[in-house]
Structure formats: C-alpha cells, structure tokens
C-alpha positions in Angstrom: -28.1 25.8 21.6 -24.6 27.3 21.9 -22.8 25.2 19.7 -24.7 22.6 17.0 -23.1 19.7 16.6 -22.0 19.4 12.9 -22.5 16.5 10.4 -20.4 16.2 7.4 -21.6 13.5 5.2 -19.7 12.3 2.2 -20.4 10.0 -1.2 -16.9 9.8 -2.6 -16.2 7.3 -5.3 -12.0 8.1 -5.6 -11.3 9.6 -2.5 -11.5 13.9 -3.5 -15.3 13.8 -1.8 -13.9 12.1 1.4 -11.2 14.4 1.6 -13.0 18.0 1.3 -15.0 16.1 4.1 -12.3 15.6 6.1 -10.9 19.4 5.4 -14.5 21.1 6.7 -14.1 18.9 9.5 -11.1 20.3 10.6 -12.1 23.8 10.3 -14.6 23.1 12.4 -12.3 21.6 15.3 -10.7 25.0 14.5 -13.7 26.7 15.7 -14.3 24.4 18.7 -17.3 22.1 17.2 -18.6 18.8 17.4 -18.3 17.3 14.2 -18.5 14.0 13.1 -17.5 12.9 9.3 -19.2 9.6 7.9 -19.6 8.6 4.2 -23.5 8.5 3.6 -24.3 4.4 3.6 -22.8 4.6 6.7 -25.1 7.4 8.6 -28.3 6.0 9.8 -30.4 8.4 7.4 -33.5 8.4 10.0 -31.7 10.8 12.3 -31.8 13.7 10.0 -35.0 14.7 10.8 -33.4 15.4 14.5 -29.4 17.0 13.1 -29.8 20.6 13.1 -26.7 20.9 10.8 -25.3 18.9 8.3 -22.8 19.8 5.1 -23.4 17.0 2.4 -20.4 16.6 0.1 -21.1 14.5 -2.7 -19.3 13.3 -6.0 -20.8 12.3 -9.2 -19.6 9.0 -11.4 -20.0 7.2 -14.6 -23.2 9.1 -16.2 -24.8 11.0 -13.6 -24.8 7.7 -11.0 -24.3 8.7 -6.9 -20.9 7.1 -5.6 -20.9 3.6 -4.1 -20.7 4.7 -0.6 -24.0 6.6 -0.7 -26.4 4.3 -2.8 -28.4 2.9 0.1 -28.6 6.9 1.5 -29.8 7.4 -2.5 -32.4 5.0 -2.6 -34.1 6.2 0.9 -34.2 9.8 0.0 -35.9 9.5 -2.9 -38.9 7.5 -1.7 -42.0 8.9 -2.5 -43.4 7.9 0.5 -41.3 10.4 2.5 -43.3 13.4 4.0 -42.6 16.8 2.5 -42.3 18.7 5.5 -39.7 15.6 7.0 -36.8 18.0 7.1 -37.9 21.3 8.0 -35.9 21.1 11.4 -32.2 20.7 9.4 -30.3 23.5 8.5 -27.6 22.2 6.0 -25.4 23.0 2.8 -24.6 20.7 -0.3 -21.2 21.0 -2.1 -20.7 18.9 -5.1 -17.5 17.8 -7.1 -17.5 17.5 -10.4 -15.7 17.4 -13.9 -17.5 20.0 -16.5 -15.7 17.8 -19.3 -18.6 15.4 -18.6 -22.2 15.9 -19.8 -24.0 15.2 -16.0 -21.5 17.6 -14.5 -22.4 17.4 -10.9 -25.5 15.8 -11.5 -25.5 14.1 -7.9 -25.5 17.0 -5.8 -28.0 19.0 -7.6 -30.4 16.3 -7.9 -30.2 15.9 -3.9 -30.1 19.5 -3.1 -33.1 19.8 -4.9 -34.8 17.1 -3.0 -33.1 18.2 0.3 -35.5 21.0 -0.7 -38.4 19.2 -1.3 -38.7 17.9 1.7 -38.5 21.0 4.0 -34.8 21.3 4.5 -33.3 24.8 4.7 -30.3 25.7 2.3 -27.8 28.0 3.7 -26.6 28.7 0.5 -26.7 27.8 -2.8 -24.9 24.1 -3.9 -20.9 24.4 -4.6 -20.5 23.7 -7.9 -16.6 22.3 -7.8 -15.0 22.2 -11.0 -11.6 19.6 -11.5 -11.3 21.6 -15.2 -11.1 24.6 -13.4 -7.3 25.9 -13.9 -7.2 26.4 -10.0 -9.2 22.9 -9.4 -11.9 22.5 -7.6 -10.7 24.4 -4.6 -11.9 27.6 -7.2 -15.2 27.1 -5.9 -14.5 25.1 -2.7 -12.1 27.9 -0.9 -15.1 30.5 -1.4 -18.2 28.6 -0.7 -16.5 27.6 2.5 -16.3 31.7 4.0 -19.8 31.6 2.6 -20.9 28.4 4.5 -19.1 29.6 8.3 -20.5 33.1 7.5 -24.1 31.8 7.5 -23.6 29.7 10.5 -21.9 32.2 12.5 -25.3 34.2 11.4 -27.2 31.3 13.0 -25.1 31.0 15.8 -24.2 34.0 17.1 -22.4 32.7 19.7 -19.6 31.5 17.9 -18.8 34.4 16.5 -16.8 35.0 19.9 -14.9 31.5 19.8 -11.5 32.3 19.2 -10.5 29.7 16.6 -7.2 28.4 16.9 -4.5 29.0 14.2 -4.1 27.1 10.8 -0.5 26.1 11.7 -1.4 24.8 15.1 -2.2 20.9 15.3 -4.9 19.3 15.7 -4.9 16.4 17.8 -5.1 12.9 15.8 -8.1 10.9 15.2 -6.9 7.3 16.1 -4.5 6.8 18.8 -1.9 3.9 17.8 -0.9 1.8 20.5 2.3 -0.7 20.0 2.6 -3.9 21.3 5.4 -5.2 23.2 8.0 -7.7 20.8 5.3 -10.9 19.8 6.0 -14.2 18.1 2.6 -13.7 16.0 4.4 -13.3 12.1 1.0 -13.7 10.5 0.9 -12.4 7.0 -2.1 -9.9 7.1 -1.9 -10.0 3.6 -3.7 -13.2 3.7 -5.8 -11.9 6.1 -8.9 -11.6 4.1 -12.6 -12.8 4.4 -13.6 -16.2 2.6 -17.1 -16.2 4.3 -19.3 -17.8 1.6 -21.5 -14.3 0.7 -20.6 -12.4 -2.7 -17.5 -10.5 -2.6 -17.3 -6.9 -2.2 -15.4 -4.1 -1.0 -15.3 -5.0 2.9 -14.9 -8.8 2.2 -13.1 -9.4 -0.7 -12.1 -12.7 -2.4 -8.6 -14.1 -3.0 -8.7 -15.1 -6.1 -5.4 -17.1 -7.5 -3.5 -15.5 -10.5 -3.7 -18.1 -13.2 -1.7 -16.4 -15.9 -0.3 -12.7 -17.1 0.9 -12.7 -20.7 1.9 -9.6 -21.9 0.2 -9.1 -25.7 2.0 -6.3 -27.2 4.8 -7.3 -29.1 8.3 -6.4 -27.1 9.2 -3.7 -29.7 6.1 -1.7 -28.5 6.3 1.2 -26.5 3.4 -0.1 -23.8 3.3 -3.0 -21.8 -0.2 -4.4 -22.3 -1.3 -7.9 -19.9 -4.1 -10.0 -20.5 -4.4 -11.5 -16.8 -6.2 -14.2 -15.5 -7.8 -15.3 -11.8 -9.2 -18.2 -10.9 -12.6 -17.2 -9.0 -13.6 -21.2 -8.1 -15.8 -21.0 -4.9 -16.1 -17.5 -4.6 -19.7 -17.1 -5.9 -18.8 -14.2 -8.1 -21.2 -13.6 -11.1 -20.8 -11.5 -14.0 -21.9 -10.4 -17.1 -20.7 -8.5 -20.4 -20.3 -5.0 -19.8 -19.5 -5.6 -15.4 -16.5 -4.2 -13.7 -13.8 -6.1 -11.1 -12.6 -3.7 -8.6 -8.9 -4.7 -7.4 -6.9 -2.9 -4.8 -3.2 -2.4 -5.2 -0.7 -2.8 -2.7 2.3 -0.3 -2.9 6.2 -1.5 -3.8 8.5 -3.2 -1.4 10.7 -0.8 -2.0 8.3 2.1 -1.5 7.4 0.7 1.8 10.8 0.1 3.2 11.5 4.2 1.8 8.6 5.3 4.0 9.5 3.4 7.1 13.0 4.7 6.9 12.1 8.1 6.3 9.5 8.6 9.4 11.5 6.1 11.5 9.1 2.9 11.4 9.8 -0.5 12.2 7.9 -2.5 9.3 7.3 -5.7 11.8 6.3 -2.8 14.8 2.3 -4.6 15.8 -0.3 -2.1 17.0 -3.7 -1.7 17.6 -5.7 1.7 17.3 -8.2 4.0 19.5 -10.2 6.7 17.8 -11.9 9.7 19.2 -15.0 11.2 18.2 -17.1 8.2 18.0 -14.9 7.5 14.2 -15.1 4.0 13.7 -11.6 2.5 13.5 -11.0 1.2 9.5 -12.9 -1.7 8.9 -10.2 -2.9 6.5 -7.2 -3.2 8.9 -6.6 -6.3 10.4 -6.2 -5.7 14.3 -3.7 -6.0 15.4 -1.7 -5.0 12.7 2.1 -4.4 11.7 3.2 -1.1 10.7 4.4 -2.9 6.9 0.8 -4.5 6.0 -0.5 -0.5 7.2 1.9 1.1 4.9 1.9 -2.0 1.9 -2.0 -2.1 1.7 -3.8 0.8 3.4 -1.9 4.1 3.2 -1.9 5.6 -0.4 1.9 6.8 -0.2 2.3 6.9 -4.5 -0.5 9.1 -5.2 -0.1 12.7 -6.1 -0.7 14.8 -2.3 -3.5 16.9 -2.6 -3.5 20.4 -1.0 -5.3 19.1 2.8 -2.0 17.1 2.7 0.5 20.0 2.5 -1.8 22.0 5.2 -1.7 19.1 7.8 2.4 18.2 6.6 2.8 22.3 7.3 1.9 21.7 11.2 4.7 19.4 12.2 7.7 22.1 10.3 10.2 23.0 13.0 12.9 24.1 9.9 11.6 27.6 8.9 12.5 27.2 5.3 10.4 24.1 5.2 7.6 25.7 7.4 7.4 28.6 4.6 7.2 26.1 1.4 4.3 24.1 3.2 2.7 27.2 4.1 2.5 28.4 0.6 1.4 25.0 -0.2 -1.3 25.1 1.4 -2.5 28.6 0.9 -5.2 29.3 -1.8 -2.7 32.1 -2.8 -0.1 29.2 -3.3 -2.0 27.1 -5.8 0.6 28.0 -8.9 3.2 27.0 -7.2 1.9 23.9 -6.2 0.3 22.8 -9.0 4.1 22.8 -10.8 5.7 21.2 -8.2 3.0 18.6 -7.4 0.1 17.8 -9.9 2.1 18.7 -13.4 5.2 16.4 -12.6 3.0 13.6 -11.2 5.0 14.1 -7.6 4.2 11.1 -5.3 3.4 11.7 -1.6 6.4 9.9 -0.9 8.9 12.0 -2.7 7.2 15.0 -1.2 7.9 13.7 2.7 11.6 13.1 1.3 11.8 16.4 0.0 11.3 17.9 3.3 12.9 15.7 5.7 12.9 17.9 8.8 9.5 17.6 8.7 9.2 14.4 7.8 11.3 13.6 11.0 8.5 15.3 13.3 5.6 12.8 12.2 4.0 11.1 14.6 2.6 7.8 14.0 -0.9 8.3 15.7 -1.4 11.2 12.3 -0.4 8.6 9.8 -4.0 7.9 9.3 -5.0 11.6 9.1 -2.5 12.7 6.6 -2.5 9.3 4.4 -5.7 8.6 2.6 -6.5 5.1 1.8 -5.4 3.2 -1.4 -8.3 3.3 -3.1 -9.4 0.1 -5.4 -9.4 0.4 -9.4 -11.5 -0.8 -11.7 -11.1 -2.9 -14.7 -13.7 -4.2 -17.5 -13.8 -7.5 -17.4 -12.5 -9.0 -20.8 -13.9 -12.5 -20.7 -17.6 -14.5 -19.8 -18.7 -17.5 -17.9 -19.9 -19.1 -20.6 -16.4 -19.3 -22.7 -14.2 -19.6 -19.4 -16.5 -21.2 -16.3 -14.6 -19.9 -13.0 -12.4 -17.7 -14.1 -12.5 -13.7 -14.5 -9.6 -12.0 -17.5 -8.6 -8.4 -17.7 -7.0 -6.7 -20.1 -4.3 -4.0 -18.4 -2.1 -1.3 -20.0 1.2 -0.9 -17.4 1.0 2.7 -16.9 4.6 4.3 -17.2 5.3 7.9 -18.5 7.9 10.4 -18.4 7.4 13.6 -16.9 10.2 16.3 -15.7 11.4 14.2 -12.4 14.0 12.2 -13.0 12.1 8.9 -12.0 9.3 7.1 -14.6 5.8 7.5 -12.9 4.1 4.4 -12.3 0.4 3.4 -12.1 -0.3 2.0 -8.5 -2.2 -0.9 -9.5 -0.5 -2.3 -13.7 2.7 -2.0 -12.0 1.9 -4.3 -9.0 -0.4 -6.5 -11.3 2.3 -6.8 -13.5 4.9 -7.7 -10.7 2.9 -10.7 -9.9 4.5 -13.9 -11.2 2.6 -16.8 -11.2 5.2 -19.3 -11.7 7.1 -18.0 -8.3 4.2 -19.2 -6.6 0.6 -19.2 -5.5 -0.3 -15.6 -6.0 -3.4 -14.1 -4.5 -5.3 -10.9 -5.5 -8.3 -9.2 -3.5 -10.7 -8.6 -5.8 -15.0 -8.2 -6.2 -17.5 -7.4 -8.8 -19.8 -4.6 -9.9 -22.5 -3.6 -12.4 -20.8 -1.9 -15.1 -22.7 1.3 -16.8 -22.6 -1.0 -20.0 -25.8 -3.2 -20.8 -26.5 -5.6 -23.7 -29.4 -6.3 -25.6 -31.8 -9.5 -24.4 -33.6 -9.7 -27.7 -31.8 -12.3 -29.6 -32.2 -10.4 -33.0 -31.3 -7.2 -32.3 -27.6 -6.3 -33.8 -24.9 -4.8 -31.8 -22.3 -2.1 -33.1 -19.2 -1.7 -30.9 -16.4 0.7 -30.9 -13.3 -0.5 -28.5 -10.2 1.1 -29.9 -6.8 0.2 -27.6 -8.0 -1.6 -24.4 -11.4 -0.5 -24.6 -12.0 -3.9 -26.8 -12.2 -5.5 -23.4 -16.1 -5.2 -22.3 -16.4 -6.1 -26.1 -14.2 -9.3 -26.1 -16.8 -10.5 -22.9 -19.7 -9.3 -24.6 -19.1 -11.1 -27.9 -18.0 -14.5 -25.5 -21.7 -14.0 -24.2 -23.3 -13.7 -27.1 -22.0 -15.9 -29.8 -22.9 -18.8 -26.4 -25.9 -17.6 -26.8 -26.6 -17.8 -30.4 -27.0 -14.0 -31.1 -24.8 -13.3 -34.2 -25.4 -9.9 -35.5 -22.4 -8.6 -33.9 -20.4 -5.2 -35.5 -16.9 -4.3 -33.8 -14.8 -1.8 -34.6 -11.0 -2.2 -33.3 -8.2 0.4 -33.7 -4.6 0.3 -32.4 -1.7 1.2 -33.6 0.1 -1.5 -35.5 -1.6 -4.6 -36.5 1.6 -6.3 -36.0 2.4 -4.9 -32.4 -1.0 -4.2 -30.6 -3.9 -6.3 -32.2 -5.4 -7.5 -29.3 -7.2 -11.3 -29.8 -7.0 -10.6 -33.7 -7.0 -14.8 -33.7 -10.0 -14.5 -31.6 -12.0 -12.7 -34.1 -10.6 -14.1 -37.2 -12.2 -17.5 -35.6 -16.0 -15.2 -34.7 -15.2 -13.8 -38.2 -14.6 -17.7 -40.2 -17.7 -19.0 -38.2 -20.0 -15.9 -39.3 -20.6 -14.7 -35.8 -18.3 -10.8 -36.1 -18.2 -8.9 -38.6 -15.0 -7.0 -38.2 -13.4 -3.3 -38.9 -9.7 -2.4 -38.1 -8.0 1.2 -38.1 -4.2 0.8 -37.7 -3.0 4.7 -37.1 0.9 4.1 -37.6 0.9 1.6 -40.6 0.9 4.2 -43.0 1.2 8.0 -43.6 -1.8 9.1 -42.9 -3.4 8.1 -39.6 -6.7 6.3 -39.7 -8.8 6.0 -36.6 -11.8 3.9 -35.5 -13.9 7.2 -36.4 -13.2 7.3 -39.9 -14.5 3.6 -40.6 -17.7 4.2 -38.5 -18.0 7.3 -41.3 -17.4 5.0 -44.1 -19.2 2.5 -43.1 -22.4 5.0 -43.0 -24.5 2.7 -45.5 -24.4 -0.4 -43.0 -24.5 1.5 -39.7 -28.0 3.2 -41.1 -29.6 0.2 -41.5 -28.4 -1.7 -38.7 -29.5 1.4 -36.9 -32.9 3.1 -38.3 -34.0 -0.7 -39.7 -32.8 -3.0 -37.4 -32.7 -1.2 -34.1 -28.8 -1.7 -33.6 -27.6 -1.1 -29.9 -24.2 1.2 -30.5 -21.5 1.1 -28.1 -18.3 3.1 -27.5 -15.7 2.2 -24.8 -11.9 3.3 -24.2 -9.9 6.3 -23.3 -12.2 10.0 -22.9 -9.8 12.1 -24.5 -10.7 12.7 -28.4 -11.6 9.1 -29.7 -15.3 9.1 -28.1 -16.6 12.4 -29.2 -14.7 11.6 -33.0 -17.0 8.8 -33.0 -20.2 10.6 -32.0 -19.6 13.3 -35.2 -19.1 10.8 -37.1 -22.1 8.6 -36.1 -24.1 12.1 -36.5 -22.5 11.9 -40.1 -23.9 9.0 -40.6 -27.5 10.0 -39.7 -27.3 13.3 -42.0 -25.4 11.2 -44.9 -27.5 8.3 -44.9 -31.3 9.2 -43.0 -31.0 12.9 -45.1 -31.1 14.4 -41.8 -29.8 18.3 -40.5 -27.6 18.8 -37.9 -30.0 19.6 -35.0 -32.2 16.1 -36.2 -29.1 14.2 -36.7 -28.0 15.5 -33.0 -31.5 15.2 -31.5 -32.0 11.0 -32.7 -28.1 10.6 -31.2 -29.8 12.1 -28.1 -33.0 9.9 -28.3 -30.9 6.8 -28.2 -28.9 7.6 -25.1 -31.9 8.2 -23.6 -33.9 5.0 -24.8 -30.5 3.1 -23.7 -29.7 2.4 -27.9 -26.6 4.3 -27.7 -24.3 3.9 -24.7 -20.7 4.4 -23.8 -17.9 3.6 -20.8 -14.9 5.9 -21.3 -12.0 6.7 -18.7 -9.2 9.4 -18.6 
C-alpha cells in the first residue's frame, strides 16, 4: 500500500485529548494522508482488526476512570472473550495525557496500551506519557513523540518519505463548508431547541430544566459570591443519588458574542447550514439550520484560554508581517515562554487574543470557525440536594469564579458567571442539563458510620448524602465543615444545627479567619483521633473527603495517618499501608477538583 489511511481515535473528557487529535491530524494532511479523527464511542471498534494504522490519544479522569466518550470502546476491549492474536494486522501508537499531581497518572493509556498488546497489536513506539505539570505542558512530551511516531511510519512506508509535505504556514482547507441562507422569516430561538424525548437526559439530549431559585449564601461583605441554585427536573426522568454529578453547559456573554461578530465581520441573525469533508460527521449538537449567534452563544468556546493548535491555525490567515511573526513564535515549540506569559499565566481569553491581532482576525473565514474554535465544553457540579428531601428538583451549590490577574479585565468562569446571570424572577429560565455517576459512593449497610470532610463548597455531595440518609434512618453520620468565617460562609449551618438537635449529625467546624491562628478541617480530624479510631478500626466508618485539590486533601490524609499511629500504635509505613487498604476496599474515598 502507498499510503495507509490513518485513524486517530480520541477519549477526551475536557477537550486537551480531542485537540492533540485534531493536531496529528493535520500533520498528516500535511503529508498528504487519509486521516480520519473520531472520539472512541464513536468508531465502530470491530474494524480494527482490518485499520492498518491507528494513533489512540486518550485522557485519564477522576481516579484512573477512561473519559466518557470512550467507555463503550473500554468495555469491548477488555472482554475476555477477545482472541489474543485479534490485532496482529494493526500497526498503531498510544499517547496519553495526564497530570503527575494525581496518583493514576495516565492510568488510561497504559492500561490500553498494554492490552493493545495483548491482543497482537504492534507498538510503534513506546506510550507518550504527557505531563500538564510539566513546566513546558504536555507538549514536553507531545512535540517529541510526534518526530518519533512519523519517523517510524515513514520507516514503514517508505514511500512517503518522498511526499513533499506542504508548509506549516500554508492552510489547510476547512473541515465543514458553511453555506448561508438567503434573508428567512424563521426567528426560532435555537436556544430552546433542545430534545424533550421521554429517554434519560444526557449529553446529546439534554433536559430543560426551569431555574426555580439562585440565592446567593455568603454574606455581601464576603469576598466570593457563592449560589445555592435550584431546577425544577418534573418530567424529565432524571435519577440521582448522593455522591452523582449534573453536567451543565454554559452559554457565553451577550456581550462576548456581539465582540466576536464584530470583530470577524458576522451577522449574529446570518442562518446557515454546514457540509463536511472527510466523511466528519457534522456536530450533532447544532441545530440545522442554524444562526451565526446560537453558533457563537452556545457552541464555540470563545472565553477559554487558546491553546497552542490555536495560534498555529490563527498564524495561517496573517497577511501583517508583524502579526505573522508573533503567531509564528506562538506556535513554535521554541516559543512556549513566550506564550505561556502572554496566554496561560494572565488567563488570556481566545477572544482578546483575535482582538489583539486584528489584521488577522479580519482574514477569518467563516467555513474555519469550527476548526479553530473548540466546543464549549459542559461542567460539572455535585449535586447538593436528594430526592427524598426535595422530590423533582436537583440544587447545586456554585462559587462565581472571578479573579484578578495582570490584564486589566476580571477573569470570569464560563459557566458561575452565566449561572449566576440567570434571574428567575425576569422570567421562565431554562438550563440544559443531565446526570452522571459521581466517583463518590455511600454505604448500604444501615449501621455503618460515615466520616465526611467537605470544607468550602465541597459540603455539597455531603449536604445530599446526609438528605439520603437521615430519610433513610441511617444516623451515624460525622461531618467536618471548614470555611472561613462562621458569620460570612457557613453554608446550611441551620441545616445541620436541625440534623445536630434531632441526633442525626454530629458536627465539627474550623473557621480559618476568626482568630489569629488559622484552624483547618485537618486539625480537628487530628484532634478528634480518639473518635475517628473507633468509628474506623471498630465500626468500620466509610471516610470521605471532597473540595478543592490544592493542600486541604493531602492535610487531611497526614492527619488521618496521625490518627492511625496516635490511636492504633501504628508506624508510618502501617499507618500509610491501612490508609491504602481502605481506598482499595472502597472505605476511604475522595472527589477533589483544581
């Protein structure tokens, strides 16, 4: 064969998976190949015993779990009923991206390059390791391992080795082909455009669910605006329990949208429908046909922070030569620095990038929007709340993200600041949302106590779980709360004092900035070794940690080992090894986020 066609197949859970995808796909229409790019659920898995090459690029979430868009892919390929020599026609290569801060660092794609072993696959090298705590990112391993990867094909191939591959700074052509539609009457809102079949939610058929109410629950003096938010899910068949996630999906500001229109020339009520070459399915999501606002308000992901693949495909449309050399450099693996400190440390959106270089900017053409604009991605949010306390109705609690950096402009979350723009009492107000297993689970046995540590907004799996269980008669309930003023971000402190009055909570409270010294959720847990031991080594406790990654979770773990040495006379290595034992038996679990 003169020129394999190439496969590059993706499990991406936030979008950095998808886009390396993407990237090796078009260095390949650089070298003249047939490639195709799918995520892996959406590849029919039986035809890899006929691909003779195929790049997997695979992420790895929560603890060590494949990402949602490759689960079905997951399950098939570890079958035990698939042949071991199934694979020995497919020559292919497995780069996976990962964070070292986390214990299962790339868990995902070693476990399948291993199997992709197993059953007869050849490895044209060995697995990419990608690293986001690398000072470079993961393009530290991704820029090498890619010379690596066309260097072995080019071996296999030899006959590409003579294709002269075009330039990095000439253009590709687009993958969808947008075709307007002459002036139409049609003023649909394709907001409202979304599926109320009756099957259960999820991503490709959400549910509207109507905002019922957003209070905010710090006190106005506080520096954080903090919402406990609630939706009316009546009719949607949406079924949860403690510890599940709701996924939501932003839309971006008016203001943002009406910006990006003016800056690449768009008229907002423009309607089109799309083509696509390659055999890539149009996006399932967009309503056709479409107007250019509900594209750039709900599908393109204009307030993220660009990555690198952005700069390389902004670079090809530069006509002014000082912009042409500051994308260049960009996107260069020599240019990282420099990028990182105009981009990643001052939170730059992609927005305020494309106004930045507005001769560029100018040159877009609308049939590359979808190539250079990755799609809003959904978040996810604990669910605070059960159906046995509140029957039809799902609460969050949110913290509005807002921060200063260097630019001039507060940076925004995407999806608190939008949640928190939504005012119920202007209107019915709608939000897309669906549910999923969360990595948290809770004990069935109606004896067995449960410790829980939720400083800050991490209380919110906890607040659900207690709901659940008190309805259920389970009592032996431990929580440890920690904010940092009792009088300005106590979350449901009248909640508890009511579990706490009827004997169902028995409850612990660090308060950093009410005095002096600062006291943290971890310093109770370590003087509160005598009850924790028991509960633990006599009663079998479940313990449970959620809230923010950075120091609070390991704190807790050293002091939980504390406890072990202090109370079960137990060395470091035993106190470390039984802390071990009960993440692995499912006794000791945590859900933290950065």
């Amino acid at each position: 064969m003169l020129k394999p066609p190439l496969r590059v197949l993706y499990g991406s859970q936030t979008g950095t998976a998808q886009d390396t995808a993407h990237r090796i796909a078009r260095q390949a229409r650089r070298r003249h190949l047939q490639v195709q790019v799918l995520p892996l659920d959406s590849y029919n898995v039986a035809n890899l015993i006929s691909e003779p090459l195929v790049v997997f690029v695979c992420s790895t979430t929560g603890q060590g779990d494949p990402p949602d868009n490759m689960k079905n892919f997951w399950r098939f390929l570890f079958k035990k009923s698939l042949p071991v020599g199934s694979l020995s026609q497919l020559d292919c290569a497995m780069l996976g991206l990962g964070d070292s801060s986390y214990p299962k660092f790339n868990f995902v794609a070693k476990k399948l390059h291993k199997r992709l072993q197993q059953l007869g696959a050849s490895m044209l090298l060995p697995v990419g390791l990608a690293d986001d705590q690398h000072d470079l990112g993961p393009d530290a391993v991704i820029d090498p391992w890619l010379t690596s990867f066309w260097e072995k094909v080019f071996a296999l191939y030899p006959s590409l080795a003579d294709v002269i591959p075009l330039r990095e700074d000439e253009q590709l052509p687009p993958t969808y082909t947008f075709h307007f539609l002459p002036d139409a009457k049609d003023k649909t809102d394709d907001r409202l455009r979304i599926s109320t079949e009756q099957t259960v939610p999820c991503q490709s058929h959400p549910f509207p669910a109507r905002l019922v109410f957003s209070r905010r629950v710090t006190d106005m003096s506080h520096f954080q605006d903090v919402r406990h938010i609630e939706f009316d899910i009546s009719g949607s068949n949406i079924e949860f329990a403690a510890g599940d996630v709701v996924m939501i999906r932003p839309c971006n500001a008016p203001e943002d949208v009406q910006q990006f229109c003016q800056l690449l020339r768009l008229d907002p009520e423009a309607r089109f429908t799309l083509s696509a070459s390659d055999n890539t399915p149009v996006p399932a999501r967009l309503p056709l046909p479409c107007t250019v606002r509900h594209l750039v308000e709900s599908y393109l992901d204009i307030s993220a922070v660009p990555r690198r693949s952005f700069f390389e495909l902004l670079s090809t449309f530069a006509i002014n030569e000082l912009e042409q050399e500051k994308l260049a450099e960009f996107s260069s693996a020599a240019g990282q620095e420099e990028l990182s400190s105009y981009c990643n440390r001052p939170r730059r959106t992609t927005l305020e990038v494309l106004a930045d270089f507005p001769h560029t900017t100018a040159e877009l053409k609308a049939d590359y929007l979808l190539d250079l604009f990755p799609e809003i991605q959904p978040r996810s949010f604990s669910i605070a709340s059960s159906l046995q306390a509140h029957p039809q109705r799902l609460q969050v609690l949110v913290a509005v993200v807002r921060y200063k950096t260097k630019l001039y402009k507060p940076r925004r979350g995407l999806c608190s600041t939008w949640l928190a723009s939504l005012d119920p009492a202007q209107g019915d107000v709608y939000v897309p949302l669906w549910v999923k297993k969360g990595t948290l689970k809770f004990p069935k046995e109606k004896d067995t106590p449960v410790i829980m540590v939720g400083p800050g907004t991490g209380v919110a799996p906890f607040r659900s779980a207690l709901q659940e269980r008190i309805a259920e008669g389970k009592t032996a309930n431990v929580l440890f709360f920690g904010c940092r003023s009792e009088s300005k971000d106590f979350y449901f402190r009248s909640e508890w004092e009511e579990m706490m009055g009827a004997g169902h909570l028995t409850l612990f409270t660090a308060f950093s900035r009410d005095q002096e010294k600062k006291v943290y959720v971890q310093h109770h847990v370590k003087e509160k070794a005598e009850l924790l031991w028991d509960l633990i080594a006599n009663k079998s406790a479940c313990f449970y940690i959620a809230g923010n990654a950075k120091e609070m979770p390991a704190g807790v773990c050293d002091a939980l080992k504390e406890v072990f040495q202090q109370e079960g006379g137990m060395s470091t290595e035993d106190a470390e090894q039984m802390l071990r034992a009960m993440e692995k038996s499912g006794q000791f679990q945590s859900e933290t986020w950065s």
